[in-house]
N, C-alpha and C positions, 0 to 999 in steps of 0.2 A: 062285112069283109068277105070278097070271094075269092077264091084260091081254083084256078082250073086246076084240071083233072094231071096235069105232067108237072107242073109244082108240089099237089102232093105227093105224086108218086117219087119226089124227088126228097121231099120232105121227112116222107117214113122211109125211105130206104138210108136216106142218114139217121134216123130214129131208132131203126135196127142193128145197121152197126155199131151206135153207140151202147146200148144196150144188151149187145153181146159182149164188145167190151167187158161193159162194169160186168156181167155174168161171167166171164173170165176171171178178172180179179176176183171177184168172191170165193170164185171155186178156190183159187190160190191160199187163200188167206184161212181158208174152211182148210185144209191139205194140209198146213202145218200144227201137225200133231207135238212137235216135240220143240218148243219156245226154250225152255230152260234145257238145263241137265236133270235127270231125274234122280241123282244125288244130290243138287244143290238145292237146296233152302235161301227162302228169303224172309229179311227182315224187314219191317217199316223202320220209319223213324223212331215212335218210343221205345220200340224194341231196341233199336239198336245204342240209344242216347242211354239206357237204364244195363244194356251188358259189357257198353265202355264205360261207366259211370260219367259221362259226360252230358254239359248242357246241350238244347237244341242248337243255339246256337252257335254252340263251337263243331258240332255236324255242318251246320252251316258254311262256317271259315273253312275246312276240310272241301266240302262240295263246293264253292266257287273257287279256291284253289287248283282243284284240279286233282287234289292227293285221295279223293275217294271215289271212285267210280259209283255213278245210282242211275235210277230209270225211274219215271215217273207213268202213271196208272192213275189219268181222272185227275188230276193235280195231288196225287199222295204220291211220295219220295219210298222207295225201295232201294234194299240192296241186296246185293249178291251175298254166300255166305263166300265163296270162295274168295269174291274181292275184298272181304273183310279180312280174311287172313292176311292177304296179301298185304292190305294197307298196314297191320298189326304187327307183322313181322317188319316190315320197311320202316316203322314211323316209332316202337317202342325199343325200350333199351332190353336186354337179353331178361334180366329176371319179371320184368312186366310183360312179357311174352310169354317166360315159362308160366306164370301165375295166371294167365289169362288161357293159356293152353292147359293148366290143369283144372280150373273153374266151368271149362268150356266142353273138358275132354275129346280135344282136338284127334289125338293119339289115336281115339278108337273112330274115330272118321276119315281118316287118312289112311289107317288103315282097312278100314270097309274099302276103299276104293281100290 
C-alpha cells in the first residue's frame, strides 16, 4: 500500500489531534482528587447485607426499586454511608432507626460533621 506524502501529512495531523484529545481527558480525570466526601464511607455488599441484617437479595429488591442509591466498581456494588442513613431513616419505623442509630453510633458522626 502507498500513501503519498499530503495523505499522510493529513493522516497524522488527525492522529495528533486526537491524541491531544485523549491527553485532555486524562489530565481531567488524573485532577479529580476528591470523588467522595472525605467523611463519607463506603460499604460493599456484605458489609452492608450483615449491618441491616439482611439477605443479598433483599439489597437486591432495594437496588432495582430504586429506594437505595449504589455505584458500581469492576462489577462490585457500593454504597454511600450517607445514602444509607438516608434509606434507613425513610424506609424503618422510629425504634429500628433508633436501634440501628445506636448500634451504628450515628450520633457521634453527625456530629463530627
Amino acid at each position: 500500500m502507498y500513501i503519498d506524502n499530503e495523505n499522510f501529512d493529513k493522516w497524522m495531523e488527525r492522529l495528533s489531534k486526537k491524541l491531544s484529545e485523549i491527553g485532555q481527558d486524562l489530565k481531567s480525570l488524573i485532577n479529580t482528587d476528591n470523588v467522595l466526601d472525605p467523611n463519607d464511607k463506603i460499604l460493599d455488599n456484605q458489609d452492608l447485607a450483615f449491618l441491616l441484617k439482611v439477605s443479598f437479595r433483599t439489597l437486591q429488591r432495594y437496588r432495582a426499586s430504586g429506594k437505595l442509591p449504589y455505584f458500581t466498581i469492576s462489577h462490585k456494588i457500593y454504597y454511600r454511608a450517607s445514602d444509607i442513613r438516608a434509606f434507613v431513616q425513610e424506609n424503618a419505623d422510629c425504634t429500628t432507626y433508633e436501634r440501628f442509630k445506636k448500634e451504628n453510633q450515628l450520633d457521634k458522626q453527625i456530629e463530627a460533621k
